[in-house]
N, C-alpha and C positions, 0 to 999 in steps of 0.2 A: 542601468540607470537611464540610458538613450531613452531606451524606447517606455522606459515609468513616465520621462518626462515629457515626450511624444503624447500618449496617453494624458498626460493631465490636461495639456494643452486643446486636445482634441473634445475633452469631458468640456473644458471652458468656451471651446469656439462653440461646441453644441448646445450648450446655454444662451449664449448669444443669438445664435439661430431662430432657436424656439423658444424664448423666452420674448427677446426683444421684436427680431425682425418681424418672427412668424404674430404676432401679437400686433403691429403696427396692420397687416395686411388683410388682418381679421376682423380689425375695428372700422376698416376702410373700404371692407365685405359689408358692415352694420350698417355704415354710413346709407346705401342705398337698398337695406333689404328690402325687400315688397317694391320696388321701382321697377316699373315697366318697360320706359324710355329707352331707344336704342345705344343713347350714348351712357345710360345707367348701367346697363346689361354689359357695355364691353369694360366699360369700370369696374363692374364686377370680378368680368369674368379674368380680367390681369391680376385683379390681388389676387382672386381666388387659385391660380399660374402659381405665384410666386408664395402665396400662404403654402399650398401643398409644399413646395420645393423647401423652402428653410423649416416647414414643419419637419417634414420626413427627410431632409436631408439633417437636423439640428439632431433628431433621436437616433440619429444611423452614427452621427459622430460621435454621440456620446455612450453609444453600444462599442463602438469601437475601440474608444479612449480606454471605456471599460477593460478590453482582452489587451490592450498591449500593458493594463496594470497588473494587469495576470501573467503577460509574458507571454499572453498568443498574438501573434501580429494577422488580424482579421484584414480580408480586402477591402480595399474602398466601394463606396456605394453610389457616391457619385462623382465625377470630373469636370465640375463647372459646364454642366449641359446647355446653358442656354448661350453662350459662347461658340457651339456647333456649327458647322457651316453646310451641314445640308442633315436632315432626317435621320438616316442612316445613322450620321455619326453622332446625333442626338441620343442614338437609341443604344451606340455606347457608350453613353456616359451619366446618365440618366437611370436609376436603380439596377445597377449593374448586374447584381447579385440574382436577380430576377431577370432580367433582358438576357443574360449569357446564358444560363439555366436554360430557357424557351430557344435560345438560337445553338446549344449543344444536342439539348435531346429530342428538339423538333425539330426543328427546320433543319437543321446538318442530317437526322435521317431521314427529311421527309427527301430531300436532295439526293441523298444517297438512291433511296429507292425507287425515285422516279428515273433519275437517271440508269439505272441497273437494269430496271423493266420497262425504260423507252416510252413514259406515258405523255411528254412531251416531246416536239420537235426542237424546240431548243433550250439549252441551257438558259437561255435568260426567261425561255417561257415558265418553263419550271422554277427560278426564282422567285418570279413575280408570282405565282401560284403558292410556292410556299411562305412569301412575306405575310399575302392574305391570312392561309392557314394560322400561321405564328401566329399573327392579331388576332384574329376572333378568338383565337383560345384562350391568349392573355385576357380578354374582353372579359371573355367567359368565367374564367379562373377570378376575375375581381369582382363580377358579379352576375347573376344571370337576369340582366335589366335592359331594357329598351337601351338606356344612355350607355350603358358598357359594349355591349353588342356594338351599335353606330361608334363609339371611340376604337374599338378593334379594327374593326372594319375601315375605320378612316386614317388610323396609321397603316394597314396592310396596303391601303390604295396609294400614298404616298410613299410608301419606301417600296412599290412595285415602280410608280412611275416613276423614282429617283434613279431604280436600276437602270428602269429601261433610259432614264436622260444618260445617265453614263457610258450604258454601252453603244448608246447609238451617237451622240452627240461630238463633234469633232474639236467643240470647247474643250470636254474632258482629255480627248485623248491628243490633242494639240494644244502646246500653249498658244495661247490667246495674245496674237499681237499687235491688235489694234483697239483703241479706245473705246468703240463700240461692240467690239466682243467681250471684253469686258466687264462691260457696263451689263452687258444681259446677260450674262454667268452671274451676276453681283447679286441683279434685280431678283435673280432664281432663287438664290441661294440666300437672299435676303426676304423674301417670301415666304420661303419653309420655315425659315429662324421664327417669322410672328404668326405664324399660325399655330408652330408647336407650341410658341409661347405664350397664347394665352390659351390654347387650345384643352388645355385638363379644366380651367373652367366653363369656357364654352360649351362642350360636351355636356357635361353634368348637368348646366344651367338649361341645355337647349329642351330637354326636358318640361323644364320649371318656366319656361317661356311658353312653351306650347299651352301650357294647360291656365297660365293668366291669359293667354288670350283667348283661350276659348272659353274661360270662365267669366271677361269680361265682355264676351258677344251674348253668348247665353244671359246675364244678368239685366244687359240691355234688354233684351228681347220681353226679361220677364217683367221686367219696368214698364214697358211699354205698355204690354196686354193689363196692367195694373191699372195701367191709368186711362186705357181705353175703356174698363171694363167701370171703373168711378165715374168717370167724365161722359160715356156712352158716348162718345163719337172719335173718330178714325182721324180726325186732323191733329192730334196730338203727337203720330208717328210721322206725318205728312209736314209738320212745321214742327221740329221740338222748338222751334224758341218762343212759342207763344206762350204770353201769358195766363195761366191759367186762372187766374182771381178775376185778373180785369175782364177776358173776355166770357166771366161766368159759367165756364164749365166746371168750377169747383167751388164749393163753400165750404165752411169751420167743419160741418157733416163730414165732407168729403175729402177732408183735411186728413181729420182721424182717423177716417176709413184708411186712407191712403199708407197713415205709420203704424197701423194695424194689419193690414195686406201687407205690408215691407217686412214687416217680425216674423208673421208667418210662413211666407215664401219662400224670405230671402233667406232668415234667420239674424236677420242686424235691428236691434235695438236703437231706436233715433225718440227719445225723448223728444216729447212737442220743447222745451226749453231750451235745446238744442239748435232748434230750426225757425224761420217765421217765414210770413209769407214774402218778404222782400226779397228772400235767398232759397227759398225752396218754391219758385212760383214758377218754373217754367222745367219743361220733362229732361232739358239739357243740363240744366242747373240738379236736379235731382239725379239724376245719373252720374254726373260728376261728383255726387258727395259722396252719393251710395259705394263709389268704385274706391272715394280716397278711405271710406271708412272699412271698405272688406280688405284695404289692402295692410290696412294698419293691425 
């Protein structure tokens, strides 16, 4: 009856999880989708941290809750990972079920064998060689994409440099008795903590960043030559805030032409109703709607 009741308890925290928390952090993901802005992108990329975590730690509880109703007492899957005090110990506590998995049948033989056949000089070399390895594989194993590959790769390079801060560092292997050794054992070990933790969205998002800004250089560019090509002269790129009505490089003709080349080009529909010349009169002003309306 312990462990039914264990179970239920487990099924209801996992609803809470993912029902509630993961649900709040989703909406919080919506608030700024399509936003560019740096300080949108790290908004994101925190809920986005913390949605994965009570998503898939919420359905890991309630798989579990499930086998102790069964009377199997299943491992835990996660240990309050973002509580961690350095990488490493992130990476035990953090999908456990999977990180042990990769650190039993890789990394523990990639160790073995290097160490056996001598293919490093030192044991910590060979670490940090097989933290790499471990990572790209997990990378690879979650998906075979630009953004997995760079988040493999960027955990294997932090839990190589963690080793190498351990074994080399005299913080670690001496306690720290002055104020300021402390303080920069803290700062360390408080740096990994917000990196790992917003770092599941960062990763995924860095992606999704890259290709809004090159989709909103390119759009410029194609704006431009639009309206170089309506207007017939080159000071449109040379001044965008010039006014295009007043200073006569555009009429009603040129108007049209103008959300007729936009449909075509771009593929964005801007209804004349939509725009007049008081807000659509200058190549800055036109750029800036063209970008709020691709991004909606």
């Amino acid at each position: 009856m312990t462990l039914a009741g264990e179970g239920v308890f487990k099924i209801l925290l996992g609803l809470i999880y993912k029902l509630i928390l993961a649900s709040i952090f989703f909406k919080g993901m919506g608030m700024v989708q399509g936003a560019w802005e740096w300080y949108f992108v790290i908004f994101y990329a925190y809920c986005y941290g913390f949605y994965l975590f009570f998503d898939f730690a919420g359905y890991s509880l309630m798989a579990i809750g499930t086998s102790y109703l069964l009377g199997i007492r299943t491992p835990e899957n996660f240990r309050k990972p973002f509580l961690s005090v350095d990488i490493q110990e992130f990476w035990d506590r953090w999908h456990i079920t999977l990180s042990h998995w990769f650190r039993d049948f890789l990394f523990s033989r990639f160790m073995i064998q290097s160490i056996r056949k001598k293919r490093f000089k030192t044991r910590l070399n060979a670490a940090c060689a097989g933290f790499l390895v471990n990572m790209l594989v997990m990378g690879l194993w979650h998906g075979v994409t630009p953004s997995y590959i760079l988040y493999g790769l960027y955990h294997g390079v932090l839990l190589a440099i963690t080793e190498w801060y351990k074994e080399k560092s005299s913080f670690i292997k001496i306690p720290s008795k002055t104020v300021v050794s402390f303080l920069i054992l803290a700062d360390y070990t408080t740096a990994c903590n917000l990196r790992v933790l917003y770092l599941f969205g960062t990763v995924l998002v860095a992606s999704r960043i890259i290709i809004i800004f090159r989709r909103k250089i390119l759009m410029r560019e194609q704006i431009f030559d639009i309206l170089e090509k309506i207007c017939e002269d080159d000071i449109v790129r040379s001044n965008p805030d010039i006014d295009l009505f007043e200073s006569d490089l555009m009429d009603s003709l040129g108007f049209a032409e103008l959300l007729a080349d936009i449909e075509d080009d771009l593929g964005i529909l801007v209804a004349p109703s939509e725009v007049d010349r008081s807000t659509f009169n200058t190549p800055n002003r036109i750029v800036a709607y063209l970008e709020t309306r691709s991004a909606s």
